[in-house]
C-alpha positions as CSV (number, residue, x, y, z in Angstrom):
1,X,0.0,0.0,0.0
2,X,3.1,2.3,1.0
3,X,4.3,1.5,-2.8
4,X,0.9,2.8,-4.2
5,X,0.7,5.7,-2.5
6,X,4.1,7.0,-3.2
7,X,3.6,6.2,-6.7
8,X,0.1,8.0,-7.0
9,X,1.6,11.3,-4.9
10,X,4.8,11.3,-7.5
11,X,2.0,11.2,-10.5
12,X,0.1,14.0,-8.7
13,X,3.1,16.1,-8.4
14,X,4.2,15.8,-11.8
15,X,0.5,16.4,-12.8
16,X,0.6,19.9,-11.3
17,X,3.5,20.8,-12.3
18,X,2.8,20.3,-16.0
19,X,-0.1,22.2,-15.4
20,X,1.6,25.0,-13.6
21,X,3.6,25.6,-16.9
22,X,0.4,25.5,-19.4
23,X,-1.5,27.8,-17.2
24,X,1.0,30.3,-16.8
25,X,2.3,30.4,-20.6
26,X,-1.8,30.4,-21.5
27,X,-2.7,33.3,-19.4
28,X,0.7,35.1,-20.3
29,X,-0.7,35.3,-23.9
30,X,-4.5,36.2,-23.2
31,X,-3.6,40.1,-23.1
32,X,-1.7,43.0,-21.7
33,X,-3.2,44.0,-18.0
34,X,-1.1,47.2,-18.1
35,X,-3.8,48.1,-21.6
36,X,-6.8,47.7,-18.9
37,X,-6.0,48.9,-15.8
38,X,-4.2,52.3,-16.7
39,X,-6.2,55.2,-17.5
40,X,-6.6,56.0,-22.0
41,X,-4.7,59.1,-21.0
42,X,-1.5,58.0,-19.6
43,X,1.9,59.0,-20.8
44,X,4.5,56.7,-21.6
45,X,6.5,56.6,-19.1
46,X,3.4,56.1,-16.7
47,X,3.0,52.8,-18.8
48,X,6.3,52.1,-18.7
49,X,6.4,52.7,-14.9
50,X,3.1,50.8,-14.4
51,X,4.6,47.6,-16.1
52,X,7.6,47.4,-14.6
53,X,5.4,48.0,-10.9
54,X,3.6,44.6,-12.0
55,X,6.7,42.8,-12.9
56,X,6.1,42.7,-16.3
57,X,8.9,44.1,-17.7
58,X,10.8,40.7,-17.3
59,X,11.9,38.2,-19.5
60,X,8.6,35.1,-19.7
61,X,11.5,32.7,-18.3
62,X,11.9,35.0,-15.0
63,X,8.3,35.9,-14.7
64,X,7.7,32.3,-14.5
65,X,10.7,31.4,-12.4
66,X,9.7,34.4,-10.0
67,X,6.0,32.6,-10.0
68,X,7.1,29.1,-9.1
69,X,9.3,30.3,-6.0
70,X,6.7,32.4,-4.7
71,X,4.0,30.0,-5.4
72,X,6.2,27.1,-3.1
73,X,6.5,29.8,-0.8
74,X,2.2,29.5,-0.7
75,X,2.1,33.5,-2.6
76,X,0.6,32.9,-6.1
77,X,1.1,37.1,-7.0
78,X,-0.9,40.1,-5.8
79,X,-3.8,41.2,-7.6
80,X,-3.7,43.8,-9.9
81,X,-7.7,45.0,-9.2
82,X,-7.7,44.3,-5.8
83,X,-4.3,45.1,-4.1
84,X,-4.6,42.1,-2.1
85,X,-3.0,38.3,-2.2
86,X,-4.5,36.7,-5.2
87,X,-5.0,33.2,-2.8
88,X,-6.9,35.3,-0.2
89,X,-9.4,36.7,-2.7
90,X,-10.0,33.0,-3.8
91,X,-10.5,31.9,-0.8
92,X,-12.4,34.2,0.2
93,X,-14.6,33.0,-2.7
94,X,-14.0,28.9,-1.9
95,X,-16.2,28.4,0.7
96,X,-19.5,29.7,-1.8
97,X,-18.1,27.0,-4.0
98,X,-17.4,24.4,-2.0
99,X,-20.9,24.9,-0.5
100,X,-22.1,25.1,-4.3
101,X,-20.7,21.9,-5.3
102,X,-20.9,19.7,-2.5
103,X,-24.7,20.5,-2.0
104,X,-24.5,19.6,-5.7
105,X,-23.1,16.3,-5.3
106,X,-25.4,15.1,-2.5
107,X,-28.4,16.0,-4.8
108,X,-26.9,13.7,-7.1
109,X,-25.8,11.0,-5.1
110,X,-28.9,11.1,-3.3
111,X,-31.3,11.2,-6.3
112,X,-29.1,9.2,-8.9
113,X,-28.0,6.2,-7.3
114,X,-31.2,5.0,-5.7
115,X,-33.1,6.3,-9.3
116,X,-30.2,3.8,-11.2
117,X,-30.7,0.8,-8.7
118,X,-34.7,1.3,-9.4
119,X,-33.8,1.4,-13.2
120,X,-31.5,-1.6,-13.5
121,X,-33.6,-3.3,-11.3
122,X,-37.2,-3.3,-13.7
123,X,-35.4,-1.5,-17.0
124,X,-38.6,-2.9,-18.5
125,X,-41.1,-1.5,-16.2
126,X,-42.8,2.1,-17.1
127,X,-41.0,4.2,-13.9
128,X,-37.4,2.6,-15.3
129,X,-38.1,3.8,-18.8
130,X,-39.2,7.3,-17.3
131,X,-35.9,7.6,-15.3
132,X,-33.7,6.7,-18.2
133,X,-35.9,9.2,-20.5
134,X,-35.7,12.0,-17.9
135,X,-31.3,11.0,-17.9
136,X,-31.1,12.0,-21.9
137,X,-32.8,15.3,-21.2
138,X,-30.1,16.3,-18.1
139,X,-27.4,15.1,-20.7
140,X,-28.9,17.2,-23.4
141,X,-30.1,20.7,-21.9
142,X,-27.1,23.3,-22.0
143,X,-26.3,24.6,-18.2
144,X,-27.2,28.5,-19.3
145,X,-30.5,27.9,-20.6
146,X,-31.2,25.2,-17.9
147,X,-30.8,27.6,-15.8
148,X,-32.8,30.6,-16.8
149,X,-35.5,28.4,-17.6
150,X,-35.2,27.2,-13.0
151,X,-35.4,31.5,-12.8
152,X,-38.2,31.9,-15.1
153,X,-40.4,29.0,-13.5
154,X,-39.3,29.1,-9.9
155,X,-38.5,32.4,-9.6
156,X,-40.1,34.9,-11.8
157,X,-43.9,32.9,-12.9
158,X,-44.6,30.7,-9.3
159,X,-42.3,33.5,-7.2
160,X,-41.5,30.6,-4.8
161,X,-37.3,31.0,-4.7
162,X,-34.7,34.2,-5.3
163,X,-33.4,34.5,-8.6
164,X,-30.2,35.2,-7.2
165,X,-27.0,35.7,-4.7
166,X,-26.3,34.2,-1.9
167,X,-28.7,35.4,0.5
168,X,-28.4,35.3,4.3
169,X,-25.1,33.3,5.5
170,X,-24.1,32.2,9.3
171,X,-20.9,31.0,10.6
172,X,-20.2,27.0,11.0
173,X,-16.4,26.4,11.6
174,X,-14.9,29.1,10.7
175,X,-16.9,29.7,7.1
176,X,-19.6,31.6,6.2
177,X,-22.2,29.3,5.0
178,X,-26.0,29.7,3.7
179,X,-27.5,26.5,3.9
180,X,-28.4,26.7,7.9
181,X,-30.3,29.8,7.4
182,X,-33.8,29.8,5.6
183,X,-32.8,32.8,3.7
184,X,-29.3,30.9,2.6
185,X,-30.9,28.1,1.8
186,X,-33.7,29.1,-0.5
187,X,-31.2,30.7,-2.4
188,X,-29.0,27.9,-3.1
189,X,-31.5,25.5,-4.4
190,X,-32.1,26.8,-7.7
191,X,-28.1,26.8,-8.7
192,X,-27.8,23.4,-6.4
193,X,-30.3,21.9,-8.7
194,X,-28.9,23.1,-11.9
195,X,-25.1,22.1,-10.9
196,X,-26.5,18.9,-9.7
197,X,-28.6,18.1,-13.1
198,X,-26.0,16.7,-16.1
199,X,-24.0,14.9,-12.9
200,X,-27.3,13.3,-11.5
201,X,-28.4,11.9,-15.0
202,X,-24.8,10.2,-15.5
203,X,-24.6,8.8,-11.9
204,X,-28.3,7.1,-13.1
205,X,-27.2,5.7,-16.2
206,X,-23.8,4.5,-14.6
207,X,-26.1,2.6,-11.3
208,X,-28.0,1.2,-13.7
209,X,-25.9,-0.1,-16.1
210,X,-23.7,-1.8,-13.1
211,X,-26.6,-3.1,-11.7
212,X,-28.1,-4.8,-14.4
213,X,-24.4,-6.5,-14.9
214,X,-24.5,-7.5,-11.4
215,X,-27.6,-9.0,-11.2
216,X,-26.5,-11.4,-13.7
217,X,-23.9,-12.5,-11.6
218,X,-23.8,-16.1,-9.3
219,X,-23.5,-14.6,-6.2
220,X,-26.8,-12.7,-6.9
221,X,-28.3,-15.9,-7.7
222,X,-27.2,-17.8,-5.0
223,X,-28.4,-15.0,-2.2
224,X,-31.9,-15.4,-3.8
225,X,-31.9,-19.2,-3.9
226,X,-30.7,-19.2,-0.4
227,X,-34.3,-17.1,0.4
228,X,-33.2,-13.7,1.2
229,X,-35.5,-11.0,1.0
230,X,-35.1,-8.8,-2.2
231,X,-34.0,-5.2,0.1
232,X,-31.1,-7.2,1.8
233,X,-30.2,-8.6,-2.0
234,X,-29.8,-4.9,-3.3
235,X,-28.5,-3.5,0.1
236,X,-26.2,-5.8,1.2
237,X,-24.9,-7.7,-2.6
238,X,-25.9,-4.8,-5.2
239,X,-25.0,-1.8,-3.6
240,X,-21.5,-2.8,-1.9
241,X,-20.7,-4.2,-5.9
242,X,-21.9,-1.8,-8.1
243,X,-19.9,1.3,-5.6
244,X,-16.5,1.1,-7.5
245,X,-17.3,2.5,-10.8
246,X,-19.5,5.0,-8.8
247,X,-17.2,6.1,-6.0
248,X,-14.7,6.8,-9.2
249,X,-17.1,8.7,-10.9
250,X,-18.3,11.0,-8.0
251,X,-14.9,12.1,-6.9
252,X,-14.0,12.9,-10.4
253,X,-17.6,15.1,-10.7
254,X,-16.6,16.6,-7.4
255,X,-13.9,18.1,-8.9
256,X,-15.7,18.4,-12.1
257,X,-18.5,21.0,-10.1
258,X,-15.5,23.1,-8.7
259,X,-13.8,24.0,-11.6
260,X,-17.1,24.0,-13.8
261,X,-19.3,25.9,-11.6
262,X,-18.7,28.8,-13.7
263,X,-21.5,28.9,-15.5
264,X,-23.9,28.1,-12.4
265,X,-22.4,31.1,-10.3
266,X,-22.6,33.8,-13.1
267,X,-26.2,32.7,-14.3
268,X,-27.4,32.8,-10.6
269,X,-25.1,35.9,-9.6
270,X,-23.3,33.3,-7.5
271,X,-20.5,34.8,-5.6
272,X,-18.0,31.5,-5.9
273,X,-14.6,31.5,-7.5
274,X,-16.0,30.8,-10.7
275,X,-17.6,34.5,-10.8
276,X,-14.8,35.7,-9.5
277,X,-12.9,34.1,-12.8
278,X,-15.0,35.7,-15.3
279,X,-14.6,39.4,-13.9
280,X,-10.8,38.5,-13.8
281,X,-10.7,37.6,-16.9
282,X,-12.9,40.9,-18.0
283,X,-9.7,42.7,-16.3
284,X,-7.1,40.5,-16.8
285,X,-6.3,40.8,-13.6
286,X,-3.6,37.3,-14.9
287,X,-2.4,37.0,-10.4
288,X,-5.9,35.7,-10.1
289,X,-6.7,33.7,-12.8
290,X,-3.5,32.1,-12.2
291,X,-4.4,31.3,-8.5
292,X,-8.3,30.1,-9.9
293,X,-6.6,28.1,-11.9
294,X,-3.8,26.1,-9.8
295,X,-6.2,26.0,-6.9
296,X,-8.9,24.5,-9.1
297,X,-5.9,22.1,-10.6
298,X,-4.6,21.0,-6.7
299,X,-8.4,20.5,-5.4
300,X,-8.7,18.0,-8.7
301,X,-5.7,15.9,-8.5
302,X,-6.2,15.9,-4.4
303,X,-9.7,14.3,-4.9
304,X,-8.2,11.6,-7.6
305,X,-5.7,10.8,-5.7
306,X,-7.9,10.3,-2.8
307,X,-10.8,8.3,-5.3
308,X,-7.5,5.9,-6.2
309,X,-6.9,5.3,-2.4
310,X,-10.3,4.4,-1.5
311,X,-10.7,2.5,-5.1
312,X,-7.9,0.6,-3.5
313,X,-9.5,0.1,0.1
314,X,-12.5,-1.1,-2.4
315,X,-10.3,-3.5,-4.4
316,X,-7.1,-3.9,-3.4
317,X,-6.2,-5.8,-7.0
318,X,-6.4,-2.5,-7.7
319,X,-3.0,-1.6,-6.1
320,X,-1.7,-5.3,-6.8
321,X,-1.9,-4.9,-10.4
322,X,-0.4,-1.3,-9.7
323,X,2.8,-3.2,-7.5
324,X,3.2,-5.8,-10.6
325,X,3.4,-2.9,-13.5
C-alpha cells in the first residue's frame, strides 16, 4: 500500500506541475493587463512605470521562475484589481463554492443512485423507462438555458425561490455558510439543482448499467436461492458491488463541479470563485486567474488521488496490479 501511494503522490506532483507551466504560458498570452488597468490618458512613461510595478517588464523565463518560488512559498502574486494576495481573494470565494458543489453532489448521489438501482432493477417497467428518458434530457439541456429556464419558473412565474446571490449566511467552523439559514438556503436551491442536473443523469445511467451486470452474476443468484429478501439482496450484494465504478465517478464530478461551476455562479449571480474568474478575466487581472486556476488544478488531483486510495481500500487488485506494473 506504501508503494501505491508514493507512486500516485509522485504522479500527482508531476500532474501539477505540467499544469503550472500550461497555465502560466496560457494566461501570459491572453492580453496586456497594463492596456486595462491604466487610465486611456496615460503617458509613456506612466506605462512604462506601471509595467515594470507589476513585474512585467521581465523576461517570460523569470516571470515564470519568479511565480514558481513564490507559489512554493504558498504566494501565487498580488492582484492587480484588488491590491490584495491573489490566494486570499480565492479563498475568500472557496467556501461559496465548496458549499455550491458539494450540496451539488449530495443531490446527485442522493437522487441518482437510488433512481439507477430502481432502473436496473425493472429496466422494463414504465418508472425505469421514465428515469432513463428523464437522464437524456439532463445530458442534453445546455447549463445557461437550464438555468434561466429554473429563474423563469421558480423564480419569476410561481415566485416561490430568489433569482439570485447568496442570500443570508451564518458561521459553521470558521466559514460563512447559507445553507443553515432559511434565507441561505432558498437561495442555493435553484443553482444546487442546476449544478447537480447533467452529474445526476450520469450517476443514473452509470447505477443502472452496473446493476443490471451484477444481477447477472452467481452470487446474486445464490443469495436469492438461499431465500433472502429482495432489500437485503440490493443492500447488502448490489449496492457494496456496483460502488466502484461509482465512487470513481463521484470524486471525479466533485472536482468536475469546482472547476465548472462557472457557468452556475454567473447565471445565478453566484458569488463562488468561478464569478470571481469571469470578472478577472474581463480585467485580466492574470495574479488571479493564475491562482483560480492552480487552486482549481490541486483541489482536482487531491480528490483523484484520494478516489484511487479508497478504489484501493474497495479493491485492493487495484494496487496489486499497480505493484506488478
Amino acid at each position: 500500500m506504501i508503494v501505491y501511494l508514493v507512486r500516485r503522490v509522485g504522479q500527482s506532483l508531476l500532474a501539477v506541475m505540467a499544469m503550472a507551466i500550461l497555465v502560466f504560458l496560457g494566461v501570459y498570452f491572453i492580453g496586456n493587463p497594463v492596456d486595462v488597468l491604466i487610465n486611456p490618458e496615460a503617458t509613456q512613461a506612466d506605462i512604462i512605470a506601471t509595467t515594470e510595478r507589476l513585474g512585467l517588464d521581465k523576461p517570460l523565463y523569470q516571470q515564470f521562475g519568479i511565480f514558481i518560488w513564490n507559489a512554493l512559498h504558498g504566494d501565487l502574486g498580488t492582484s492587480f484589481v484588488y491590491g490584495r494576495p491573489a490566494l486570499e481573494i480565492i479563498l475568500d470565494r472557496l467556501p461559496a463554492t465548496m458549499e455550491l458543489a458539494l450540496v451539488a453532489l449530495f443531490l446527485s448521489v442522493g437522487i441518482g443512485i437510488p433512481l439507477g438501482v430502481w432502473a436496473g432493477l425493472r429496466p422494463n417497467s414504465i418508472a425505469g423507462r421514465t428515469i432513463m428518458g428523464g437522464s437524456i434530457l439532463g445530458f442534453s439541456l445546455p447549463n445557461f438555458w437550464q438555468g434561466m429556464l429554473l429563474i423563469l419558473v421558480f423564480a419569476v412565474l410561481l415566485g416561490w425561490l430568489p433569482a439570485g446571490g447568496r442570500g443570508e449566511t451564518t458561521e459553521f467552523l470558521g466559514l460563512q455558510v447559507s445553507f443553515l439559514t432559511w434565507d441561505g438556503l432558498t437561495h442555493l436551491i435553484l443553482p444546487a439543482i442546476n449544478l447537480a442536473l447533467f452529474k445526476m443523469s450520469l450517476i443514473i445511467r452509470l447505477a443502472r448499467a452496473n446493476t443490471r451486470e451484477v444481477c447477472l452474476q452467481d452470487y446474486i443468484k445464490f443469495a436469492r436461492a438461499k431465500g433472502l429478501s429482495g432489500r437485503r439482496v440490493v443492500l447488502v450484494h448490489v449496492l457494496k458491488n456496483i460502488m466502484i465504478p461509482v465512487v470513481t465517478i463521484i470524486g471525479l464530478e466533485l472536482g468536475s463541479m469546482v472547476a465548472f461551476a462557472i457557468v452556475t455562479e454567473t447565471v445565478f449571480a453566484w458569488p463562488g470563485m468561478g464569478k470571481l474568474l469571469i470578472d478577472s478575466i474581463n480585467l485580466l487581472d492574470r495574479p488571479v486567474i493564475v491562482a483560480y486556476l492552480m487552486l482549481t488544478v490541486l483541489i482536482i488531483v487531491a480528490i483523484n488521488l484520494l478516489v484511487d486510495v479508497i478504489y484501493s481500500l474497495l479493491d485492493p487488485r487495484i494496487r496489486l496490479s499497480e505493484m506488478k506494473a
